[in-house]
Structures are given as structure tokens and as C-alpha cells.
SETOR-777020 format. One record per residue (C-alpha): x, z, y negated. Coordinates in nm, 4 decimals. Last residue first. Example, Ala and Ser with C-alpha at 12.3 -4.5 7.8 and 13.67 -1.06 7.14 Angstrom:
// SETOR-777020
xx->1.3670	zz->0.7140	yy->0.1060
xx->1.2300	zz->0.7800	yy->0.4500
***
This chain:
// SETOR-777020
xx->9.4819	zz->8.1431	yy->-9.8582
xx->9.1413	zz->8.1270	yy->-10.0817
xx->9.2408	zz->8.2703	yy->-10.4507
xx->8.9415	zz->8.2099	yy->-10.7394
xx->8.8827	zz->8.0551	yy->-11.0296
xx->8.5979	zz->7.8449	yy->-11.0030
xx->8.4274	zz->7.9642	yy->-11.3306
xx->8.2208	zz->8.1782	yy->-11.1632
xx->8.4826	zz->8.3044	yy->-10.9701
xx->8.7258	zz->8.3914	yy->-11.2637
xx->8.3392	zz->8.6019	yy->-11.4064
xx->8.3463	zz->8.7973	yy->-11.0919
xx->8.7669	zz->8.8383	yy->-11.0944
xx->8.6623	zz->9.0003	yy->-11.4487
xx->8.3918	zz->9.1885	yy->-11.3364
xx->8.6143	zz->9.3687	yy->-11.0941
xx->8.8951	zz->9.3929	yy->-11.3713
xx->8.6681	zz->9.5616	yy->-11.5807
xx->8.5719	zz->9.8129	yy->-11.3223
xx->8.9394	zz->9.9297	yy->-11.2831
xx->9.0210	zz->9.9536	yy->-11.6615
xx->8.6969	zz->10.1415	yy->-11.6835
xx->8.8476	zz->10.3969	yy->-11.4555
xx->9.2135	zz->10.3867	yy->-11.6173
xx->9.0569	zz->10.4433	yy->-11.9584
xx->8.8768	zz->10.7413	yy->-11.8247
xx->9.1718	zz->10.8581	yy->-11.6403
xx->9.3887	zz->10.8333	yy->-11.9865
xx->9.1363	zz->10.9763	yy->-12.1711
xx->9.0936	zz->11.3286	yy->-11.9587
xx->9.4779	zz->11.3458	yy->-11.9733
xx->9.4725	zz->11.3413	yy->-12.3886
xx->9.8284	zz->11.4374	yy->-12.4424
xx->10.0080	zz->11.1723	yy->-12.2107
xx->9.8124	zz->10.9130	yy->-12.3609
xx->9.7589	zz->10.6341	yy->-12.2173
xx->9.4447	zz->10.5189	yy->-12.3634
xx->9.5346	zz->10.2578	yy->-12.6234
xx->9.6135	zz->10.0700	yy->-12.3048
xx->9.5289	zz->9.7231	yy->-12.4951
xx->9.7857	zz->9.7714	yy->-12.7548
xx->9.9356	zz->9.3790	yy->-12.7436
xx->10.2625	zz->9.4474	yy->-12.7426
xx->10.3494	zz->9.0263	yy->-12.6996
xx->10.5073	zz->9.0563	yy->-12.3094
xx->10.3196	zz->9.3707	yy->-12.2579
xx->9.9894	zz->9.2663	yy->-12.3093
xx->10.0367	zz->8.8835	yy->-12.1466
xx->10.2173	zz->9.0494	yy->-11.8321
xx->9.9473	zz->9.3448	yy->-11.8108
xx->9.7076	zz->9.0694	yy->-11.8577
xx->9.8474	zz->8.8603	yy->-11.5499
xx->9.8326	zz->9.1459	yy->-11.3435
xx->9.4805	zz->9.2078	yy->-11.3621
xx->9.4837	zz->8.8688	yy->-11.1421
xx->9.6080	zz->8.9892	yy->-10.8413
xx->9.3705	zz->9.2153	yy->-10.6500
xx->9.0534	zz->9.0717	yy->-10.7831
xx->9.1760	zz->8.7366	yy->-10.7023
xx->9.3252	zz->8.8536	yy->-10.3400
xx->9.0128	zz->9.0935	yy->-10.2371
xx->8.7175	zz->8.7762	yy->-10.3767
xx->8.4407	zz->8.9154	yy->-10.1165
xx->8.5253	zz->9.2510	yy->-10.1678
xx->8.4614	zz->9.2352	yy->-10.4999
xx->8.1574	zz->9.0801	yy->-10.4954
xx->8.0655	zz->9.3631	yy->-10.2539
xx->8.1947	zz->9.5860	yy->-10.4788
xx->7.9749	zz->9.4504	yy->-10.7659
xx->7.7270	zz->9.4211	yy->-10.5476
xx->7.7019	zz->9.8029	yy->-10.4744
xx->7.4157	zz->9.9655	yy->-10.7113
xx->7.1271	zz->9.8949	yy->-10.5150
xx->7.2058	zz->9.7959	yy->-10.1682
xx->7.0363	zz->10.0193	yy->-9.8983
xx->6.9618	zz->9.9128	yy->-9.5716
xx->6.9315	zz->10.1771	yy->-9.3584
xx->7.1425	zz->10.0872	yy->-9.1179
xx->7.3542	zz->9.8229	yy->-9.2716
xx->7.4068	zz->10.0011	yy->-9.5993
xx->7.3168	zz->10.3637	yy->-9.5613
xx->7.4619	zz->10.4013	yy->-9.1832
xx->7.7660	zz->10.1873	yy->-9.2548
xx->7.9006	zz->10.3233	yy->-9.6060
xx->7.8492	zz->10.7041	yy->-9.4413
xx->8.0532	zz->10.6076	yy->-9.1627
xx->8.3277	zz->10.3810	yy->-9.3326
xx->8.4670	zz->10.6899	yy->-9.5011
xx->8.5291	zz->10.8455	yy->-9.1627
xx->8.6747	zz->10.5632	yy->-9.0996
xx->8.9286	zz->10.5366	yy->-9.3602
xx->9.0444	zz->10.8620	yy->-9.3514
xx->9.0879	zz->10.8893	yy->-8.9833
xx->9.3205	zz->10.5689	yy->-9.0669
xx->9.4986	zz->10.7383	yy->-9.3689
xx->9.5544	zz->11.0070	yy->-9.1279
xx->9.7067	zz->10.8418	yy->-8.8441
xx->9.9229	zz->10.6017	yy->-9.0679
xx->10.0546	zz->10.9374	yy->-9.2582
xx->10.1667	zz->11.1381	yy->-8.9299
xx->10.3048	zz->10.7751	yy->-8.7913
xx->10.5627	zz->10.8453	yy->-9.1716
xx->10.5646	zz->10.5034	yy->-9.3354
xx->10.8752	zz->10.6573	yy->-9.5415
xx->10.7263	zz->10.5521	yy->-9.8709
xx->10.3820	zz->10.6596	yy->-9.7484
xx->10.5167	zz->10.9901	yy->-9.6570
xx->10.3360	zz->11.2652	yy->-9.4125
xx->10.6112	zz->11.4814	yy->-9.2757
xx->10.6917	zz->11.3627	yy->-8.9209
xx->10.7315	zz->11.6326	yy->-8.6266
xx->10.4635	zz->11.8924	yy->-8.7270
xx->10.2991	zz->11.6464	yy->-8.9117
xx->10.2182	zz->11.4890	yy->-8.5386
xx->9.9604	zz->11.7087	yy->-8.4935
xx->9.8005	zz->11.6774	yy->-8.9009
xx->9.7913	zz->11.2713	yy->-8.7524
xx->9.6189	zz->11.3544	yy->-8.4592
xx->9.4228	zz->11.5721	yy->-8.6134
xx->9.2628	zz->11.2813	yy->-8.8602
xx->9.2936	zz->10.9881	yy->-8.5605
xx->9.0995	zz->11.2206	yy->-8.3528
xx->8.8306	zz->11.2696	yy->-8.6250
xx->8.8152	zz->10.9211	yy->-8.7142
xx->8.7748	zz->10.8304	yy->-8.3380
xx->8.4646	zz->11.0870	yy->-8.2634
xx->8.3119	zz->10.9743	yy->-8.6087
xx->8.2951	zz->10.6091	yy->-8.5274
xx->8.2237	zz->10.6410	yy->-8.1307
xx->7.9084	zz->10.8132	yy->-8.2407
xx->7.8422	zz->10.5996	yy->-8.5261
xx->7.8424	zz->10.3315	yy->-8.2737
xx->7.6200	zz->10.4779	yy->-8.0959
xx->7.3431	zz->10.5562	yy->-8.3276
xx->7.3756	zz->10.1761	yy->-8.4430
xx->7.3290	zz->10.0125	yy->-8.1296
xx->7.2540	zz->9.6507	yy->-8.2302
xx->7.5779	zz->9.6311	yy->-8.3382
xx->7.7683	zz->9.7903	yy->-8.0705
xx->8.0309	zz->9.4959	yy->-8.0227
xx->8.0942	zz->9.4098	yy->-8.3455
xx->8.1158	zz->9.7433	yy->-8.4780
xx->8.3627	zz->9.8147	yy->-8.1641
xx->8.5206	zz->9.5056	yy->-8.2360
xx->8.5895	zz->9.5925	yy->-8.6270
xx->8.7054	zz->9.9209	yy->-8.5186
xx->8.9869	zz->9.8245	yy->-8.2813
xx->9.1109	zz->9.5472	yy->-8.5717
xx->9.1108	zz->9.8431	yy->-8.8509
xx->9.3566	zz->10.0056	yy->-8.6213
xx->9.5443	zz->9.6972	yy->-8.5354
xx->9.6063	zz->9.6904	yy->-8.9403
xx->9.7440	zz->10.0656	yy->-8.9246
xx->9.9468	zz->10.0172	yy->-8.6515
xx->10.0827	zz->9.6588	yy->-8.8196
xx->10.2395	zz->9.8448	yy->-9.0907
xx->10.3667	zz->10.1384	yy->-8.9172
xx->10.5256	zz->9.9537	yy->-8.6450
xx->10.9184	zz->9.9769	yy->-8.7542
xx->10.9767	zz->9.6960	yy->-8.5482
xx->10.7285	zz->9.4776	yy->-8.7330
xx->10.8138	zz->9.5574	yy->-9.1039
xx->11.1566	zz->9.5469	yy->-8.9980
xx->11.1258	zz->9.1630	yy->-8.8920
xx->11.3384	zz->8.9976	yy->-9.1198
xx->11.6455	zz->9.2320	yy->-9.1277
xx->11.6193	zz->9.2170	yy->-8.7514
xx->11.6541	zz->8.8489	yy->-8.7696
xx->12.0391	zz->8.8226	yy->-8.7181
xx->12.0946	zz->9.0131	yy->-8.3734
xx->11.7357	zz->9.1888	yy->-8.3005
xx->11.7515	zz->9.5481	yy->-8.3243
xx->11.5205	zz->9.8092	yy->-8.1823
xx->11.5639	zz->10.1572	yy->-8.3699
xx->11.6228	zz->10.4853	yy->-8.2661
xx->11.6619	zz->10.6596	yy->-8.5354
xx->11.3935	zz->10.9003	yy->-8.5277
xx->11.1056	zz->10.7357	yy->-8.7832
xx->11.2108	zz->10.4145	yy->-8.5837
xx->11.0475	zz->10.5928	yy->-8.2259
xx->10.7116	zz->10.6998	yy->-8.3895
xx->10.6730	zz->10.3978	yy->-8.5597
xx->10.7428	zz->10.1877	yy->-8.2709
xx->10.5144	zz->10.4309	yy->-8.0394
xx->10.2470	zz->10.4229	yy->-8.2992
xx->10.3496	zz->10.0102	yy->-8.2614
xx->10.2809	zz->10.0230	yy->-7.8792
xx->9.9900	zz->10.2384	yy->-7.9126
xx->9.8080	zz->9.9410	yy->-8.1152
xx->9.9035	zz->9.6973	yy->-7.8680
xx->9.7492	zz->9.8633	yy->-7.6035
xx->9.4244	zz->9.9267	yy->-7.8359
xx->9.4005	zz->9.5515	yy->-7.8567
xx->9.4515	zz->9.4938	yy->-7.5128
xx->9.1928	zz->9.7735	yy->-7.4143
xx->8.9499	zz->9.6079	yy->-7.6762
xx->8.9308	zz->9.2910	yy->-7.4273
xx->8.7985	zz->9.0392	yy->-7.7148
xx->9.0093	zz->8.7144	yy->-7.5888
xx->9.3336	zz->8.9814	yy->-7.6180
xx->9.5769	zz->8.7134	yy->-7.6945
xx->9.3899	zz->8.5916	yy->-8.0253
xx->9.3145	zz->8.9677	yy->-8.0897
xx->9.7123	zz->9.0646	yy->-8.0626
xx->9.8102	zz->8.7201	yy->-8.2810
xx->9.5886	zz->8.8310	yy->-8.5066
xx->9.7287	zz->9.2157	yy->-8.5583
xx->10.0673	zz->9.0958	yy->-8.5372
xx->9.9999	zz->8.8254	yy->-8.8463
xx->9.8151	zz->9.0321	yy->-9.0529
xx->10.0540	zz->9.3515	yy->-9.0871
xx->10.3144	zz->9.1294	yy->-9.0867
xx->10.1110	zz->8.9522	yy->-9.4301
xx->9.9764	zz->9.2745	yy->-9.5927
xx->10.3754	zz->9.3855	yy->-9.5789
xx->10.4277	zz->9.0302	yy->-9.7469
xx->10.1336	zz->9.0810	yy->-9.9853
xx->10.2620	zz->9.4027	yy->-10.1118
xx->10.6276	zz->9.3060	yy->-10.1150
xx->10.8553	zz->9.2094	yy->-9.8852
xx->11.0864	zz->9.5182	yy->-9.8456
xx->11.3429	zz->9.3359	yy->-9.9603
xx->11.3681	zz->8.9846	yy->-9.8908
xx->11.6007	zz->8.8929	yy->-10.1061
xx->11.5989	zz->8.6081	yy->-10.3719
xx->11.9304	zz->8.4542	yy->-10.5046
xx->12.2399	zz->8.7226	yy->-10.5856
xx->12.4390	zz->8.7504	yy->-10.8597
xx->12.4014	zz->9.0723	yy->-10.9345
xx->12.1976	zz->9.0504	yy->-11.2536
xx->11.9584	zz->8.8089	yy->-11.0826
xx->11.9099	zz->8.4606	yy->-11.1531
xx->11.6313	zz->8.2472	yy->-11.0752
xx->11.5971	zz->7.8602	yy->-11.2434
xx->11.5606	zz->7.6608	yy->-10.9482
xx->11.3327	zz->7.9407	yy->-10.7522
xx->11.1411	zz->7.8908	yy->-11.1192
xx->11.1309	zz->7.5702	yy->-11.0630
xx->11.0357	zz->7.5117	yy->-10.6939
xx->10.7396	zz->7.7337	yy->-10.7956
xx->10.6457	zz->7.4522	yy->-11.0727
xx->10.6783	zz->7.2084	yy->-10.8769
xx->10.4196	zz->7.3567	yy->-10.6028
xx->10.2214	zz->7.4256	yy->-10.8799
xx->10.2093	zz->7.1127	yy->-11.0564
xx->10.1263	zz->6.9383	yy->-10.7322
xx->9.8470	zz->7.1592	yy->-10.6452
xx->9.7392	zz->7.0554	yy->-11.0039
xx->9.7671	zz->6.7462	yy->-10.9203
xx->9.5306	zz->6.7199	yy->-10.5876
xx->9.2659	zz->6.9127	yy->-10.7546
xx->9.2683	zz->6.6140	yy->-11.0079
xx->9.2692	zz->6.3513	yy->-10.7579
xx->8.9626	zz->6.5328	yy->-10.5936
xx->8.7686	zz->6.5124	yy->-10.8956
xx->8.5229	zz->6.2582	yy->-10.7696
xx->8.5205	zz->6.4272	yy->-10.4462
xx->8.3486	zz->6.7350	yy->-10.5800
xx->8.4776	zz->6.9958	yy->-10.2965
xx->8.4966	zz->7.2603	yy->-10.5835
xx->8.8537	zz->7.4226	yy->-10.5757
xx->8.9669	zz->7.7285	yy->-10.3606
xx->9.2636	zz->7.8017	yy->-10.5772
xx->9.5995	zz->7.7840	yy->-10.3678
xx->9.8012	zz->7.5640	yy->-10.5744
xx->9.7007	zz->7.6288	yy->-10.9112
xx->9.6402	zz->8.0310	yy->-10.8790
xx->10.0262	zz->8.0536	yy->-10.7382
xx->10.1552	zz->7.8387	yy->-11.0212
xx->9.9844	zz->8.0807	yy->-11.2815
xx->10.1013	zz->8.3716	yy->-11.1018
xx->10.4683	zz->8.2204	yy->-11.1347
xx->10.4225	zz->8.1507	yy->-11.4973
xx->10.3489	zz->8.5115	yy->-11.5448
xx->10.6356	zz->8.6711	yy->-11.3816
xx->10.8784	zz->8.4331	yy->-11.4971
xx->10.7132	zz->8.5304	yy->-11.8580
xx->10.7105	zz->8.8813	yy->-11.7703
xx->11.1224	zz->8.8891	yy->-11.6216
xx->11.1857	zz->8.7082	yy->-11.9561
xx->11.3399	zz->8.3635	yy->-11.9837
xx->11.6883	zz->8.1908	yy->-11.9829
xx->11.7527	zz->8.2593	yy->-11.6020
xx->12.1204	zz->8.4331	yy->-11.7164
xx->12.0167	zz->8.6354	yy->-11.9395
xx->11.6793	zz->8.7362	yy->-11.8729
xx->11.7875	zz->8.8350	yy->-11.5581
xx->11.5007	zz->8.8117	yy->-11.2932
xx->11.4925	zz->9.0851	yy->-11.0658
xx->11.1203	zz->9.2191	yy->-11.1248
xx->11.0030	zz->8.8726	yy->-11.0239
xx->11.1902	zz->8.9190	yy->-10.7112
xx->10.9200	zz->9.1656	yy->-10.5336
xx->10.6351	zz->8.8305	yy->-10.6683
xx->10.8772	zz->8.5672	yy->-10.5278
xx->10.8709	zz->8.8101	yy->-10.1821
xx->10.4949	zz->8.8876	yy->-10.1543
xx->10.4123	zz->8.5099	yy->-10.2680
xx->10.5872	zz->8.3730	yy->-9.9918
xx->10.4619	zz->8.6432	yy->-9.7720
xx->10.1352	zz->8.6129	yy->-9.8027
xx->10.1880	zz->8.2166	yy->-9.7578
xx->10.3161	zz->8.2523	yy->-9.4397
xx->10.0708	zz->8.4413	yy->-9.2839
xx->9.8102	zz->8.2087	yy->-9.3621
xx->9.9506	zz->7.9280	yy->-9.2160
xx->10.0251	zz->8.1226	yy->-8.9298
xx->9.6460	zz->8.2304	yy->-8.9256
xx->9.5231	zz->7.8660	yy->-8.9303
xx->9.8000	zz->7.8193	yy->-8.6908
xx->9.6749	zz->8.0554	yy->-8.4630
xx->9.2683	zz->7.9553	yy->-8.5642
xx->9.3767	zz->7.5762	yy->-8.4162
xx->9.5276	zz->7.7178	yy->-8.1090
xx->9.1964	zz->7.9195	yy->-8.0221
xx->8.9630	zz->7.6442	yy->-8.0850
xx->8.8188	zz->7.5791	yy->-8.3307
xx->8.4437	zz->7.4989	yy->-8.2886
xx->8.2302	zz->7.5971	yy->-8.6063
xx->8.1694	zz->7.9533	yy->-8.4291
xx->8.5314	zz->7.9816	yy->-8.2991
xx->8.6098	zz->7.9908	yy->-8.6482
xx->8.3245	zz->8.2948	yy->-8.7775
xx->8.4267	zz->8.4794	yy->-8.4302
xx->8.7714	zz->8.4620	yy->-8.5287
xx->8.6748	zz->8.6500	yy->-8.9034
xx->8.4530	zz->8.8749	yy->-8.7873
xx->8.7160	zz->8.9996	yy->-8.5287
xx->8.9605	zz->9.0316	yy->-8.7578
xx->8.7714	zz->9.1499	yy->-9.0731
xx->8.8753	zz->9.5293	yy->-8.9376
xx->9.2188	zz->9.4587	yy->-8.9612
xx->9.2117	zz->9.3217	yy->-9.3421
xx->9.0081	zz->9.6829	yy->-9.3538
xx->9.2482	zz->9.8606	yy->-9.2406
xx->9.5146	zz->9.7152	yy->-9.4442
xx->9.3186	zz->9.8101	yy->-9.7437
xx->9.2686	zz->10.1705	yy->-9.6556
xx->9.6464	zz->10.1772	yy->-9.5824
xx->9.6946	zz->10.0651	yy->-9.9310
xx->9.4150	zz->10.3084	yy->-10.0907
xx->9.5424	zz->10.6052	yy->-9.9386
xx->9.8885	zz->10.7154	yy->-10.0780
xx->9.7370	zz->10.6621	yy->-10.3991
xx->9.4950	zz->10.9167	yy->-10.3498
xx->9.7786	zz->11.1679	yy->-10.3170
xx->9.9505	zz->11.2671	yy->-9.9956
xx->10.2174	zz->11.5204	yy->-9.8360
xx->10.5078	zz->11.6481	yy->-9.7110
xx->10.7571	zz->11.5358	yy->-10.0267
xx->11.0445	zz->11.3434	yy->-9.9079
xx->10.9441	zz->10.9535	yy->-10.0690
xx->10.7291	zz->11.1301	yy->-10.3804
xx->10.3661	zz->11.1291	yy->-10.3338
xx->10.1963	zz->10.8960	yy->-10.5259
xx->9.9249	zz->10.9188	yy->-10.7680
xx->9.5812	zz->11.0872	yy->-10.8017
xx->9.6324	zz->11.4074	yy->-10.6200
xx->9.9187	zz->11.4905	yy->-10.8671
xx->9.7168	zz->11.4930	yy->-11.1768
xx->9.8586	zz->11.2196	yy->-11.4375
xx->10.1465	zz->11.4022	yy->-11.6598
xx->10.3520	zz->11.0889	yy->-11.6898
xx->10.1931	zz->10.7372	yy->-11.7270
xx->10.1496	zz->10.5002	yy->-11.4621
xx->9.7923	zz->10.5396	yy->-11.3891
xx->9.6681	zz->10.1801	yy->-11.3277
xx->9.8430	zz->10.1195	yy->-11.0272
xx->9.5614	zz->10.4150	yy->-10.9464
xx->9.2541	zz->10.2245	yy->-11.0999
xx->9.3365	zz->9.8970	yy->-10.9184
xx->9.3555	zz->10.0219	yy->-10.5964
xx->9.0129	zz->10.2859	yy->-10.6147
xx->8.8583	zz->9.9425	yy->-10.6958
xx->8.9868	zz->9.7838	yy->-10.4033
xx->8.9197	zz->10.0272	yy->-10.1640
xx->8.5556	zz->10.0108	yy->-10.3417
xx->8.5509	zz->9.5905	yy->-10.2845
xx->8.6787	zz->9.6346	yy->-9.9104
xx->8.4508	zz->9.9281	yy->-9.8690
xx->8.1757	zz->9.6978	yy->-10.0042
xx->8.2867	zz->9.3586	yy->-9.8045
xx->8.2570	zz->9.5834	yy->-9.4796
***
């Protein structure tokens, strides 16, 4: 699991990577009306499936050490909360006025990364430095409360929601998926109910019909439109079927390849109806982004936990391990290069395609050691 975690990762990184004009088409985005996909168009649902396929893992690892079912809800809250916090400061970062906040977009951009590292970094548990830890928690939290002091936007206006952000649609996506498992006490059928229900959500806003909620709707779209947390309660129905038919492997594999392959036509059915659009968060795109991703998790499965093979993967598995540091600290070099012109991506070139790929590829496994080496040095993101 931490491997396909650490490749979707990987494949992540070395797409935002390619934002230069001329890059094939099956490597980037689709545009919003276009009926069709790109690898790009994967990797984020990948990802969400596989923060839905930790679920069960995950609960079982808390129940394990004794908490009990209230505790791991608030645990998960907690958690919820802070993805989107930093999803919606980080969608506002691009908003900042130079102007009229008195610093660049970057440098807002940067400081608040820093801020976010400093207050939740998983620090040593030295207790002679505990004081110190305690601090620079403190520094960050002031330093948030800052630059949410300080923000201006051209129009006017203070931070908006928006679309919430990576980490915020990462976060809804979270949050209904646990609260599902929590209620389900490891009955799949629940699970799976609730996963129909948002298809059927998704389905049902991608025709105008829409369910509104007087004064909060604008705040729960992510939920009502159900494509987010569809795909997350997708990875969640996998994850207990591993769980569950661990010791059978040829089984499981079984059920594996029979879902993936439903979920795949399914989702080519239903493209009849919805185009497939990640921007739109067509049900036609969830479907086969999710027959995607576990028909990719087959072959990872049988030849690492069946057959045991692991040369050549820890440094997705490391990856894996460390999603949230590996995922956001490349940014803070883009902000440093491009904040001093610094000519780090020497390889974008639009004329020299075959460069610009390469560069993007090494760019990608660079910043997997690099979130390695943050670890080591006890840098590293634990929400």
C-alpha cells in the first residue's frame, strides 16, 4: 500500500512538474469540456484512493492501542480540519496582492509553508527539548495568524473558500469516508451503501439537480456533489476487502480484478451520459480512475506481499510513508527558484520535448529523496 502511495506520488510530482507548453497530451490535463483523460487526470484520484484504502488499516492500528471509537472521531476531526486549513490558506496564497499585503504572493507563499512545517512537524519526543518544540509551534501558529492579519486580495475580499484546495478536497474526501467506516463497525455493505449514495450524488449534481443546504451549502459542495468522497469510499471498500482476505491471497485477487474491471466499464457506460472530466468531477471519470487504480494495485499486491519482492521499491515505500512532506515540500523550492530566478528548470524547453520530460522525471525522484533526507533530519509533516 505505502509503495502505490509512494509511486502515485511520484507520478504526482512529475506531472505538476510539466507546466510548459507543447508537453504530450496524455501526460497533462484534460481541458474542463474535453471527453477525455491524461495521466494527470489520474494521479489525484489515485491518491484519494489510496487515503481511502489506509482507512481500515489506519482504525484498526487505534483501536489496537485502545481508543475507542469516539476518541479515533475526533482524532479524525482533528485531522480533517487541519487539511483544510492549509488547503484554503494555500488556494489564497495565489490571491495575495503584492500591493496592498506589502509582500510577494511567493514570499506569503513561502513563509506560510514554513509556519505550516513548524507547527505540525512530528518532532522527536526528547523531553529535554520539549520547551523548544513547544515554541516553535508557537511561532507558527503566530506566524499564520499574521499573514491572515496581513492578506489582501486585489478585490478586496478576505480568504474564500473556493474550491478548497488540494488538501481541503483530500480533507471531505477524508472526513465522509471515516466517519462512514467509524459508523459501519467493519460491515462492508455499509460502506459500499454509502459509496452508492455519493455515485448517486455525483450522478444527480452533474444534472442540475442539486441538494442545497440554506447558508452552508457553499461549504459543503465537495460533499453534495459526491465525487470526491466516492472515490475515497472506494479506496475504503478495497482496503477492507484486503484486510479481510489476507490470508487468502488468490481470492482476493479474484475479487480485485472482478471489481476493477466493473468499475472500468462502468465508468466507459456511464460516458455515454457524462463525458469524462476531472475538472467537472464527471461519475464517468471517478469510475474509471478507480478501475484504474485497482487494477494497478493487482500486480503491486501479488509481487510485493505475495510473493514478496522488494528490491528496487523503498524509495516509494519511503515515500509513501512521508505522502504530505513529499507532497508539499517541492513547493518551497519552486517558491525560492522563482522568487530570486534561480535557473533550476534549465530543462523546460519547449524545443527539446524529450528534455523537458527527462528533467521533469528526475525532478520527481529528487524530490522523493529529498522528503527522505527532510525525514532524516526530523523534518517531516504528521497531521
Amino acid at each position: 500500500m505505502d509503495v502505490m502511495r509512494g509511486f502515485t506520488l511520484f507520478l504526482m510530482l512529475f506531472v505538476n512538474d510539466l507546466f510548459i507548453p507543447g508537453v504530450p497530451k496524455w501526460l497533462v490535463h484534460s481541458e474542463a469540456d474535453e471527453d477525455g483523460m491524461g495521466l494527470a487526470d489520474w494521479v489525484f484520484p489515485g491518491f484519494l484512493f489510496m487515503v481511502g484504502m489506509a482507512m481500515p488499516y489506519a482504525v484498526a492500528a487505534r483501536e489496537k492501542i485502545g481508543s475507542s471509537t469516539a476518541v479515533i472521531f475526533v482524532h479524525m476531526l482533528i485531522r480533517t480540519l487541519s487539511l483544510l486549513l492549509i488547503g484554503v490558506l494555500i488556494l489564497n496564497g495565489s490571491r495575495v496582492d503584492p500591493q496592498l499585503t506589502g509582500m510577494s504572493h511567493l514570499l506569503w507563499l513561502a513563509l506560510l509553508y514554513v509556519f505550516v512545517f513548524l507547527i505540525w512537524n512530528h518532532y522527536p519526543k526528547d523531553m529535554q527539548y520539549q520547551s523548544i518544540y513547544k515554541g516553535l509551534r508557537a511561532v507558527g501558529i503566530m506566524g499564520i495568524i499574521y499573514l491572515l492579519y496581513i492578506f489582501k486580495a486585489s478585490d478586496g475580499k478576505g480568504l474564500e473558500v473556493g474550491w478548497w484546495g488540494i488538501l481541503g478536497l483530500i480533507g471531505w474526501g477524508y472526513f465522509a469516508a471515516a466517519s462512514i467506516f467509524l459508523l459501519s463497525r467493519g460491515k462492508i455493505i455499509v460502506v459500499v451503501c454509502g459509496w452508492l449514495l455519493f455515485l448517486v450524488l455525483n450522478m444527480l449534481s452533474q444534472v442540475g439537480f442539486k441538494v442545497e443546504f440554506p447558508g452552508a451549502g457553499r461549504y459543503l459542495h465537495v460533499l453534495l456533489a459526491g465525487n470526491i468522497p466516492c472515490i475515497v469510499l472506494s479506496g475504503t471498500t478495497i482496503g477492507m476487502l484486503m484486510k479481510r482476505y489476507a490470508a487468502n491471497p488468490r481470492v482476493l485477487l479474484r475479487f480485485l480484478l472482478v471489481i476493477g474491471l466493473i468499475w472500468l466499464v462502468a465508468g466507459f457506460v456511464l460516458r455515454f451520459w457524462f463525458i469524462l472530466s476531472k475538472i467537472h468531477g464527471t461519475p464517468s471519470w471517478a469510475l474509471v480512475c478507480c478501475g484504474i487504480s485497482v487494477l494497478l494495485l493487482i500486480p503491486l499486491y501479488y509481487f510485493i506481499d505475495v510473493k514478496g519482492y522488494h528490491r528496487g521499491i523503498g524509495l516509494f515505500e519511503e515515500a509513501g510513508k512521508n505522502s504530505l512532506t513529499t507532497y508539499l515540500a517541492p513547493d518551497l523550492i519552486y517558491f525560492v527558484c522563482w522568487g530570486f530566478h534561480l535557473p533550476l528548470f534549465f530543462y523546460k524547453q519547449s524545443d527539446y520535448m524529450s528534455l523537458a520530460i527527462a528533467g521533469s522525471l528526475l525532478w520527481a525522484l529528487a524530490m522523493l529523496w529529498y522528503a527522505i533526507l527532510l525525514k532524516k533530519l526530523h523534518i517531516y509533516l504528521k497531521l
